[in-house]
Residue frames as a rotation matrix with the C-alpha (Angstrom) as fourth column:
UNK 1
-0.232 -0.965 0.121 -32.30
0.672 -0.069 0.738 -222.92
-0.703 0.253 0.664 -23.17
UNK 2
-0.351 0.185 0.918 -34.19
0.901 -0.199 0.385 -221.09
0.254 0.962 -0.097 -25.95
UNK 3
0.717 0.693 0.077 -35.89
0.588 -0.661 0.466 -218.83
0.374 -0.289 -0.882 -23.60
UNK 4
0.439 -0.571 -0.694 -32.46
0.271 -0.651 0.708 -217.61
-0.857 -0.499 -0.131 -22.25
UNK 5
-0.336 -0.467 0.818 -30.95
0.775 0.357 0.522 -217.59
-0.535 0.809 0.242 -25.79
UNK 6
-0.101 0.853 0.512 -33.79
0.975 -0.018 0.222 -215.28
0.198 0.521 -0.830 -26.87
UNK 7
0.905 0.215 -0.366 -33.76
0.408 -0.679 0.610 -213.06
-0.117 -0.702 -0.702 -24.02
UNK 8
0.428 -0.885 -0.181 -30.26
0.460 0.042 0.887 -212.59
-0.778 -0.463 0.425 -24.82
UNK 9
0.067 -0.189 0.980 -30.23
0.965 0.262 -0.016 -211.46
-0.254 0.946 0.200 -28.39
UNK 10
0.969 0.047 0.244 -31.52
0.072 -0.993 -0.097 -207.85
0.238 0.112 -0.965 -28.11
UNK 11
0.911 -0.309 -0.274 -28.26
-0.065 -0.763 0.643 -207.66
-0.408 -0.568 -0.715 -26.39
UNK 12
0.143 -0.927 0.348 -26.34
0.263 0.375 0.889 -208.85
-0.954 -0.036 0.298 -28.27
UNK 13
0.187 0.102 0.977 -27.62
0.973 -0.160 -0.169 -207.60
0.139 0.982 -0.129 -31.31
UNK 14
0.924 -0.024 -0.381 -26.68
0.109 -0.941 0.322 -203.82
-0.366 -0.339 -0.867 -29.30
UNK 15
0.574 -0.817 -0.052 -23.47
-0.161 -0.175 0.971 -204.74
-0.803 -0.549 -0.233 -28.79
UNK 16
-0.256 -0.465 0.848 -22.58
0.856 0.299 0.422 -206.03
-0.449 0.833 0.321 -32.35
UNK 17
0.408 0.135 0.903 -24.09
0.711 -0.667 -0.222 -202.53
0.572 0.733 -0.368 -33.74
UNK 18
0.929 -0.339 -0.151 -22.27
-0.126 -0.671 0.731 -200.41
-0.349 -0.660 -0.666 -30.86
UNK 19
0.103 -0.879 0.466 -18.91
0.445 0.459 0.769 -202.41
-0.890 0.128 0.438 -32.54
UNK 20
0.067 0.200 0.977 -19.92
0.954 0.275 -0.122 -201.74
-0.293 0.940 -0.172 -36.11
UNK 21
0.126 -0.134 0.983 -20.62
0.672 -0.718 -0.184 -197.96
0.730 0.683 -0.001 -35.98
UNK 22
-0.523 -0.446 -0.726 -19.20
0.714 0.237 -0.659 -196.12
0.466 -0.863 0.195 -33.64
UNK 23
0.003 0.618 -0.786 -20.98
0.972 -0.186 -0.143 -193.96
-0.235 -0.764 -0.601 -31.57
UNK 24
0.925 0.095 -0.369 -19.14
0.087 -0.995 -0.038 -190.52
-0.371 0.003 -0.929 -32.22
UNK 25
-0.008 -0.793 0.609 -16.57
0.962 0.159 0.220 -189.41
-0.272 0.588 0.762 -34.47
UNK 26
0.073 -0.372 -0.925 -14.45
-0.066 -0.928 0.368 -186.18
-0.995 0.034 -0.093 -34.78
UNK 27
0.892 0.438 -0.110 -15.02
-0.003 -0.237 -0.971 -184.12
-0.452 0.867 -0.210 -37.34
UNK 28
-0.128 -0.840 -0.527 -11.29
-0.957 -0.035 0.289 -185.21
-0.261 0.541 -0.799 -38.49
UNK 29
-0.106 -0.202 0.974 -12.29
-0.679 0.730 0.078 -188.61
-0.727 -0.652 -0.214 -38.54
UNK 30
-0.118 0.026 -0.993 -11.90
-0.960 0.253 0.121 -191.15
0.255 0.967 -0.005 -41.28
UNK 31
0.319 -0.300 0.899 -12.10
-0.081 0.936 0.341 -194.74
-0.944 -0.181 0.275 -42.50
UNK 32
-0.352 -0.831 -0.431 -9.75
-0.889 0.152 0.431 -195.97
-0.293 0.535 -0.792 -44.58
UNK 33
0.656 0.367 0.659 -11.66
-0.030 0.885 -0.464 -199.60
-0.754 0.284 0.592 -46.60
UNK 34
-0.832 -0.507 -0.226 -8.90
-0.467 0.420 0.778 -201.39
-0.299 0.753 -0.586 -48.45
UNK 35
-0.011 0.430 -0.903 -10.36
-0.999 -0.052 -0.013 -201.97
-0.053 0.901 0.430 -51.90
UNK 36
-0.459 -0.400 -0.793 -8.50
-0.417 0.886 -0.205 -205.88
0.785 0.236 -0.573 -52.29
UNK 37
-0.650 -0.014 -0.760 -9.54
0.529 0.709 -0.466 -207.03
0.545 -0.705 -0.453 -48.52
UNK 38
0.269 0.848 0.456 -12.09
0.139 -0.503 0.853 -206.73
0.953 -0.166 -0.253 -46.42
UNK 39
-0.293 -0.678 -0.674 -10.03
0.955 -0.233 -0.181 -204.26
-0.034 -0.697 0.716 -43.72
UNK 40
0.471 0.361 0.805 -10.97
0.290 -0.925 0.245 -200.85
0.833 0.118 -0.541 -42.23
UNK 41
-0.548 -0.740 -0.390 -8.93
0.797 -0.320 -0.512 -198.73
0.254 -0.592 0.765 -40.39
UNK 42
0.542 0.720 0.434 -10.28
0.554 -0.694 0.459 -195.56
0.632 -0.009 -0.775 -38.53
UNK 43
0.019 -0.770 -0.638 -8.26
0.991 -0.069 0.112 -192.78
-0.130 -0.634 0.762 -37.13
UNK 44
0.560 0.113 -0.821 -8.03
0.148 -0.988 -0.035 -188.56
-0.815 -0.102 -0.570 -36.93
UNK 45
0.251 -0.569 0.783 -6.71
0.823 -0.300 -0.482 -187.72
0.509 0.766 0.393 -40.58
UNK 46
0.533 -0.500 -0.683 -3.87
0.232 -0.690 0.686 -185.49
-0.814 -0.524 -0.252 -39.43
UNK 47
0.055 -0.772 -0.633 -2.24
-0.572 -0.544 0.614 -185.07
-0.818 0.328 -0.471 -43.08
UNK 48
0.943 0.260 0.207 -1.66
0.107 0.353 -0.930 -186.19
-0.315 0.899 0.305 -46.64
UNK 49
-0.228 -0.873 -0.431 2.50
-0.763 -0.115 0.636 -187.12
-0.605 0.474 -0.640 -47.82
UNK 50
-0.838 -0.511 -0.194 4.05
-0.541 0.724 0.428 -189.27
-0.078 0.463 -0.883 -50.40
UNK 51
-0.362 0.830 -0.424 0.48
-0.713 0.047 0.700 -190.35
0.601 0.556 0.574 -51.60
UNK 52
-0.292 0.310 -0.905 -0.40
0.568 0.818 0.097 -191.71
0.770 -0.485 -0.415 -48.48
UNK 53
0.294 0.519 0.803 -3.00
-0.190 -0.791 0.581 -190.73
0.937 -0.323 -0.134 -45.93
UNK 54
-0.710 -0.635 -0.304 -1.77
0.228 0.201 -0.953 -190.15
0.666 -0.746 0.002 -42.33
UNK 55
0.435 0.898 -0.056 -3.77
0.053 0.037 0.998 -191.02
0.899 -0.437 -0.031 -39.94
UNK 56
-0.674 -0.335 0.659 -3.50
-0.738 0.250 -0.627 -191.24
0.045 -0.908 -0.416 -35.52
UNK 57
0.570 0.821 -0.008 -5.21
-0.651 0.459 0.605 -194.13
0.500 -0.339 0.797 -34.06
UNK 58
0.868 0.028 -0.496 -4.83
0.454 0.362 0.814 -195.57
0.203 -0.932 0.301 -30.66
UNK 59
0.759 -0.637 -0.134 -1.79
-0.233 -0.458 0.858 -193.02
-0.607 -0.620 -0.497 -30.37
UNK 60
-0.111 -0.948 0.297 0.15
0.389 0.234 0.891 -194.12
-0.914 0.215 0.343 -33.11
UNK 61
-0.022 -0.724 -0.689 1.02
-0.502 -0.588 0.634 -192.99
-0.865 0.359 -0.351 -36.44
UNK 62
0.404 0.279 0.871 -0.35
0.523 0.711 -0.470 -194.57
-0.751 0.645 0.141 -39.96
UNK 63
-0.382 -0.331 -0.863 0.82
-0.686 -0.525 0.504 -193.94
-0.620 0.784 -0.026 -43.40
UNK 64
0.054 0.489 0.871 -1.68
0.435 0.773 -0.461 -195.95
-0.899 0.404 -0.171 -45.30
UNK 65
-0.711 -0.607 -0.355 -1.43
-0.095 -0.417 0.904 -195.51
-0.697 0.676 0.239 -49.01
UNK 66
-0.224 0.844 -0.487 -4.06
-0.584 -0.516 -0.626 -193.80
-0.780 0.144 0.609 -50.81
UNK 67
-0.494 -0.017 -0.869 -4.27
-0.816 0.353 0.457 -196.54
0.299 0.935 -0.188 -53.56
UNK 68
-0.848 -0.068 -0.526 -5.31
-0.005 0.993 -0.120 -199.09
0.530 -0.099 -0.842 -51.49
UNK 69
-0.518 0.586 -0.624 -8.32
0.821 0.136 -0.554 -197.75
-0.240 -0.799 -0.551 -49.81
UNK 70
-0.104 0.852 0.513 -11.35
0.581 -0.367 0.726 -195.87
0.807 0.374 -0.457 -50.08
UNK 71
-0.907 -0.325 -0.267 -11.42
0.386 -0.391 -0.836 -193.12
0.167 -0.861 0.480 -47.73
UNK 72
-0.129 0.991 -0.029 -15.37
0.622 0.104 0.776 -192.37
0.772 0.082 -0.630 -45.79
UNK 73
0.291 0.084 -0.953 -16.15
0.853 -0.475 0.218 -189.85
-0.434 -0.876 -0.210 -43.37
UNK 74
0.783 0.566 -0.258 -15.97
0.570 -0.819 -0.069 -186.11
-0.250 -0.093 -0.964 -42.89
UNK 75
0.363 -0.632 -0.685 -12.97
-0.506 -0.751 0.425 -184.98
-0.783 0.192 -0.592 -43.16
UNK 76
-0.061 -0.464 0.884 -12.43
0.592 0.696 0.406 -187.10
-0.804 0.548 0.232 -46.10
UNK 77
0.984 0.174 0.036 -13.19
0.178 -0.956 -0.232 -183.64
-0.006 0.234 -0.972 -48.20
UNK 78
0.724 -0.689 0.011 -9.97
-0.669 -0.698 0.255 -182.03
-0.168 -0.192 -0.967 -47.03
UNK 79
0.280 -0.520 0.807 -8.51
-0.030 0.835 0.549 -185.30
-0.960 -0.178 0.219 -47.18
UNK 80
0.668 0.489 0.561 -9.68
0.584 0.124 -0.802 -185.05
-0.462 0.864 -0.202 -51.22
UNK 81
0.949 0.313 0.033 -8.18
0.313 -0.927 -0.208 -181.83
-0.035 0.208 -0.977 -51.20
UNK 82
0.360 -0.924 0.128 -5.16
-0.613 -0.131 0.780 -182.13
-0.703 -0.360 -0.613 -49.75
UNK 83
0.103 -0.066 0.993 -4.87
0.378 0.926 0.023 -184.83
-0.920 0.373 0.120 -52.51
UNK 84
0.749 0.360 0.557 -5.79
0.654 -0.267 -0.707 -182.60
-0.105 0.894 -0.435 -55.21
UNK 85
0.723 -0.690 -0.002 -2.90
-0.670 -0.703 0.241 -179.90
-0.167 -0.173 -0.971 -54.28
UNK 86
0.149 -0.879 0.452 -0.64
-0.296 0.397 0.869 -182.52
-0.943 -0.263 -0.202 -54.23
UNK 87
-0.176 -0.199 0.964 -1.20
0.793 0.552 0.259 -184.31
-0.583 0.810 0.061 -57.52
């Protein structure tokens, strides 16, 4: 039982870091890490309204509000920016 256990770990230790970070990400791509909870969102920053960052992800439409979350990734810059014009 240990010896299959064992043998089994590498792969599973792949597959938990293939989950964790993804592979590739467009150079629009963000995460969004609410501050209060321990939640990340990830999605093509397509825009900055009403102090909330708009994201796409799986085809839909976010409006996550820029208080509540720490924004990581590349286009988080323009993301900054677009922030800074506004306010």
């Amino acid at each position: 039982m240990m010896k299959k256990l064992m043998s089994a770990l590498p792969v599973l230790l792949l597959s938990t870091a293939a989950i964790a970070e993804p592979a590739m990400q467009s150079p629009n791509e963000i995460t969004l890490v609410f501050t209060n909870h321990d939640l990340t969102v990830a999605g093509e920053f397509v825009g900055f309204q009403d102090d909330a960052y708009i994201i796409i992800k799986d085809d839909q439409e976010m409006h996550v509000p820029a208080i509540l979350v720490q924004c990581q990734g590349a286009a988080c810059e323009v993301a900054a920016t677009v922030l800074a014009l506004a306010g």
